[in-house]
Every structure is written in C-alpha cells, then in structure tokens.
C-alpha positions, 0 to 999 in steps of 0.5 A: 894585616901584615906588611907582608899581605899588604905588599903582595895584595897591592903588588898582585893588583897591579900586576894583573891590572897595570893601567890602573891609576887611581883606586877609590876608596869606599865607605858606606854610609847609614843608607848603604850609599858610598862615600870616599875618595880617589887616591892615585895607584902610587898612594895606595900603600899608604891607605893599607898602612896608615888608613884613610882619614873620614868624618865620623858623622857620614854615619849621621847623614841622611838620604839626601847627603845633609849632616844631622846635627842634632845627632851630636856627630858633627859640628858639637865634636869639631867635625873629627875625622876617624881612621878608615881600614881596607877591607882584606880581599875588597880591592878590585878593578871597576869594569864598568868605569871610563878609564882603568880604575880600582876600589877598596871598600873600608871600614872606620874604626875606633880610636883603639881600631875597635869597630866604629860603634856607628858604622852599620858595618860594625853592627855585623862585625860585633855580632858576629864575633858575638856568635863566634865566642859561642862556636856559631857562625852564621852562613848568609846568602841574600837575594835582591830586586832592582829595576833596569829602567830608560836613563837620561831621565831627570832627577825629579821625573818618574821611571820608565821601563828600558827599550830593548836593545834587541827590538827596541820596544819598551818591556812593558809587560809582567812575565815572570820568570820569562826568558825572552825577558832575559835575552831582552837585556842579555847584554847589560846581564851577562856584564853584570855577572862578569863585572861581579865575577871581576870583583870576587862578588859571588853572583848567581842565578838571574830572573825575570821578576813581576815588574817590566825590567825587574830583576833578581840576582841571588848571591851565593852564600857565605859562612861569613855573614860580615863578607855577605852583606860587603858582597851585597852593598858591592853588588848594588854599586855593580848593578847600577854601574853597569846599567850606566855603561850600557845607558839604562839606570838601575834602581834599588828603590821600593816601590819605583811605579806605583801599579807594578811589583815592589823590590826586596831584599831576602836574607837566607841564613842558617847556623854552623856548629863548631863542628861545621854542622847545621844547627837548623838541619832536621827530618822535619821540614820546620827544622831544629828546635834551635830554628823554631827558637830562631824564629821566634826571636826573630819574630818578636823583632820583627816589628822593630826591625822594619826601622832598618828593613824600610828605611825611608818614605817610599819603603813603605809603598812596598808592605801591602796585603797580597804584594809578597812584601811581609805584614805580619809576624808570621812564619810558615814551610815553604810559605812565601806569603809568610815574614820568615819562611822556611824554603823546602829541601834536603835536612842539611839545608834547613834554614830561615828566610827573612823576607821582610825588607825592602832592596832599598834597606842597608844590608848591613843593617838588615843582617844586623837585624837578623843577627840580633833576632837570632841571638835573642831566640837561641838565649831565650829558647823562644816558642814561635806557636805554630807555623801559618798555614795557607795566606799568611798575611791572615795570620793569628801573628802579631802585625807588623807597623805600617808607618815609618814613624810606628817603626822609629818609636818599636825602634826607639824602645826596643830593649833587644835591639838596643842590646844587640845594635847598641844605644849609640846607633840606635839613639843616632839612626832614630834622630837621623830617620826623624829628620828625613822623615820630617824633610819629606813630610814637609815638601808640597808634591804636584799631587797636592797642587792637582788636587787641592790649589783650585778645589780646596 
C-alpha cells in the first residue's frame, strides 16, 4: 500500500472520528476467535507501515486459549513473532465500546509478505488468487445464526432466553419469522445494523428463527470472497458486542439448548467469468454444467470438510436427521433439506448454497472449503448424479461423518484438501483439534456424576 493511501486512511479517520484514542488491532485466530493489541491513535502510522509483530503460533491455539505444542509452532521455534499487515478498508470505529475507540483487522504474513501458510485467512486469500489466475472470481454471501440470550450468566452456567426489554418476559417460545419477535429486541437490532453500517460490513436482512432469541442476519454478497468471510468474522464481533452494550449475551455457538434449533452458517456462492458473467447462470433451475460440476466436487468434499464446518464438541449436537443441519452429501432445487442447494430465481442468479457448517465454524476456513471443493469439481468436471428429490436426508448420496473424530481422520487424508488448504494447515489444524478433542474427552460433567456416583 502506498504511503500515500496509508496517510489519507488514517487521516481520513480521524478526522471523522476525532475522539478516538486507541485503535485495537485484530488478527483471528484458528477458531475465528480475536487476538491483538491496542495501540494509541498516535501510533497507528507506524502499524500501516512497519506492521504489528504477533507469534506465529495464535494459529496453533485452541478454543480454550492453550498453545499445542505438539504442533511444532511454538516453544521448538523459539516462540517467533511474525509481521502482521492492516487490511485495506478494515479501520473502523467500534460503536459499541465504552469510550471512542477504533479497530483494524490484520493479516500475518510470510517473511517475504507472502500469505502466512497458517493463518485461516490466507487459505481464502491463496485461493482466490488461484481462481483469478483463471479468470474466476467467486461472489460470496453468507447467512448466519446467533442467540441473543440473559447476560450476567457464569462462564460454566447453561443459556437462558433474553427478557424483553419491551414487556419484560423471557421469549420462550418458537415463532419463526415472527415480527413481534423482532420488535421484541428492535433496540439491540436496529444497533446491530447500525454498528455494521459503522463498520462498512454489508448487514441486510434480519429474521426471526426456530429458537427463543434466535436470529439470522444475511450479508450481502460480495464478488470478493477474502473480504466476504473478513465481513463475516467482523459481523460476529459486532454481534456480541453490542448485545453486551445492551446487557444481553449473543452466541454463535451450535448447539446452545439442547431441545430447541441449532445455528448455522450458509455460504452462497456463485462464479463470475472475466466477462462479469455468471458462470452458473441457466434456464434450468439446476444450472450450468459448470454448477452441476461445482457441485460435484464440492460433494466428494463434503465429508472432510465437516473438520472445519464443525470445528469443536458441541458442533455436533447440531447434525441431526430432520434438524435442517445437512447429513448426507446430497444435493437438490430449491431443497432445504439438501447439504448443497440450488435456491430458486431468475437464470442470472444461479448459485449453490452450502449448508453444511455450523455458526460456530471459522468462516474463513468454511469459505476455504467451499473454494477448494469448487476447484476440484470445475478441474475434474465431476458428475453430482442426480439432484435429490423430496427429504434428503433419505438420499442415495454418501453420509456425512457423524463425529469429530471420523471428520479429523476424512481430514487428515484427504488428497483434495490437502492440495487446496496445503499440508501445513492441515497437518496443524488436525493436531490442534485432537488435543481439544482429547481436553474435552477427558473432563467429568455433572451429568456423569447424577448418573453414575451412586449407581454404578
């Protein structure tokens, strides 16, 4: 970036925003959570120009904040720090914090500012360009689910659903696409979108969903996928940080009540020629051969894609038969019981959703799924059979693992993942989900003790 842009960025902030004093610098991490720093207004200059120094191993850290080691990232290397770059049009104010404040999301580089084979955002990045060496670029939009939900809770204590600041009774009840549901929570809604509108992060349409205080907000499409999943990974900070403002807690998580709808995270995409022509665009409400070719790589990969679309325990509480939470490989028009749908409209519109991960997934590394599942179908010109028809969880079509563990080894020994997401991440995701996996594996819930202390 020019010194030029970088001084009329800056300048231009703070001039619309002139009681800011500290911006915090952001870099997500393997899980989508963020980490960084907060640098005074004064310094931020020197983060355009000389970057922010971070340990490469925030990308072998798991859910709980722990380094793995085994991964080789951390303590074997001497715990190096790596160069992390602003990401061109990310700087922004933070509405919902207590005092003026700014952030700036980064991305970590290379030692000669080549994508940070690690990073989960570099995945997208790398593909991309992979696309674009080929005159394809790929237009993004995602769709996610959250949970508004009481704050004040403790970290260890089970969600309950919000109180209505209107009426001041708990929405505990399944109506959706229910207005008063909206009007319910209008407040904390309408500073969502006004908090994203802040942020240049493309917020649209709001809805009601199946669970009490469950809600879907899609953002607009994009035809640059990389700057479709920072919106993403932004709009979930947004999220719960104004929920806070407004004392409620908003979750991303899967599965938060176990009798009650799970949240995902769809991903629409479809592919633009070099013409700006929809390459997927058809009479024929299934598409393009180059979509029915999409779709069938994208469903040889499905399988081990569900390491990275349902990345930890609770992920899968979510993939149940019936529960709108994909278990086969199948797809199917204008079928929401199907992993890959083709939604109805016009020819120009043609696209595929990929239903298949959960709103607690990493967008950037479901989008780097999508993307390499894209590359394999159009290289391979791979035949997806027939579209399902009716419930497709009943579908002739290969079944989707049911386990974090099944999903790590489909993973692990994937020769198409690997190629696209490369051995580094890979071979690092994989150790680092195994040692969460074994974390969880080895607490003793109170469930246990009900059941077994006295009994067994």
């Amino acid at each position: 970036m020019s010194s030029y842009r970088i001084a009329s960025e800056i300048q231009e902030f703070r001039s619309r925003h002139p009681d800011v004093q500290a911006v915090d610098v952001l870099l997500p991490d393997l899980c989508g959570v963020f980490r960084g720093k907060r640098v005074p207004i004064d310094e931020l200059g020197k983060v355009w120009t000389d970057g922010v120094a971070i340990p490469g191993c925030t990308f072998a850290v798991d859910i709980t904040g722990e380094t793995i080691e085994e991964t080789g990232m951390s303590q074997a290397l001497g715990v190096p720090d790596r160069l992390c770059l602003p990401v061109a049009g990310t700087l922004a104010p933070v509405p919902w914090a207590a005092r003026p404040l700014g952030q700036v999301l980064t991305s970590m580089r290379g030692p000669q500012g080549e994508p940070f084979p690690y990073a989960p955002r570099s995945l997208v990045e790398t593909l991309v360009g992979t696309l674009a060496a080929r005159g394809l670029t790929p237009v993004i939009a995602v769709e996610l689910e959250f949970y508004l939900i009481a704050g004040g809770r403790g970290a260890f204590e089970p969600p309950s659903p919000p109180v209505s600041p209107k009426n001041g009774l708990p929405q505990d009840r399944t109506q959706v696409y229910g207005l008063a549901e909206l009007e319910d929570f209008e407040a904390v809604l309408d500073d969502i979108t006004a908090a994203c509108r802040a942020q240049e992060i493309p917020a649209g349409t709001a809805i009601a969903e199946y669970g009490p205080g469950q809600y879907e907000i899609t953002l607009a499409h994009r035809p640059d996928a990389l700057r479709a999943a920072d919106d993403a990974v932004l709009f979930k900070r947004a999220v719960k940080g104004v929920a806070q403002r407004h004392g409620f807690d908003a979750t991303f998580m899967a599965k938060p009540y176990r009798d009650q709808a799970s949240s995902g995270m769809h991903v629409h995409m479809s592919v633009l020629d070099r013409d700006g022509r929809n390459i997927f665009a058809a009479e024929d409400p299934a598409g393009s051969e180059q979509l029915r070719w999409a779709i069938g790589g994208l469903a040889q990969t499905l399988p081990a894609a569900m390491a990275l679309a349902a990345p930890g325990a609770n992920s899968w509480r979510r993939l149940q038969p019936g529960s709108y939470a994909p278990t086969v490989a199948a797809w199917g028009v204008n079928n929401r019981t199907a992993a890959l749908r083709i939604p109805a409209g016009p020819p120009a519109s043609r696209r595929v959703e990929y239903r298949i991960a959960g709103a607690d997934a990493n967008p950037y590394l479901v989008v780097a799924g999508l993307l390499a599942g894209l590359l394999h179908g159009l290289d391979g010109r791979i035949d997806p059979g027939p579209p399902a028809e009716g419930n497709a969880y009943g579908a002739d079509a290969p079944r989707l693992p049911t386990g974090w563990d099944a999903a790590l080894d489909l993973l692990d020994g994937s020769a198409v993942l690997r190629r696209g997401l490369g051995d580094a991440f890979v071979d690092t995701y994989v150790i680092t989900k195994r040692a969460e996996q074994r974390k969880f594996a080895a607490e003793v819930t109170p469930l246990e003790y009900g059941w077994y202390l006295r009994n067994a």
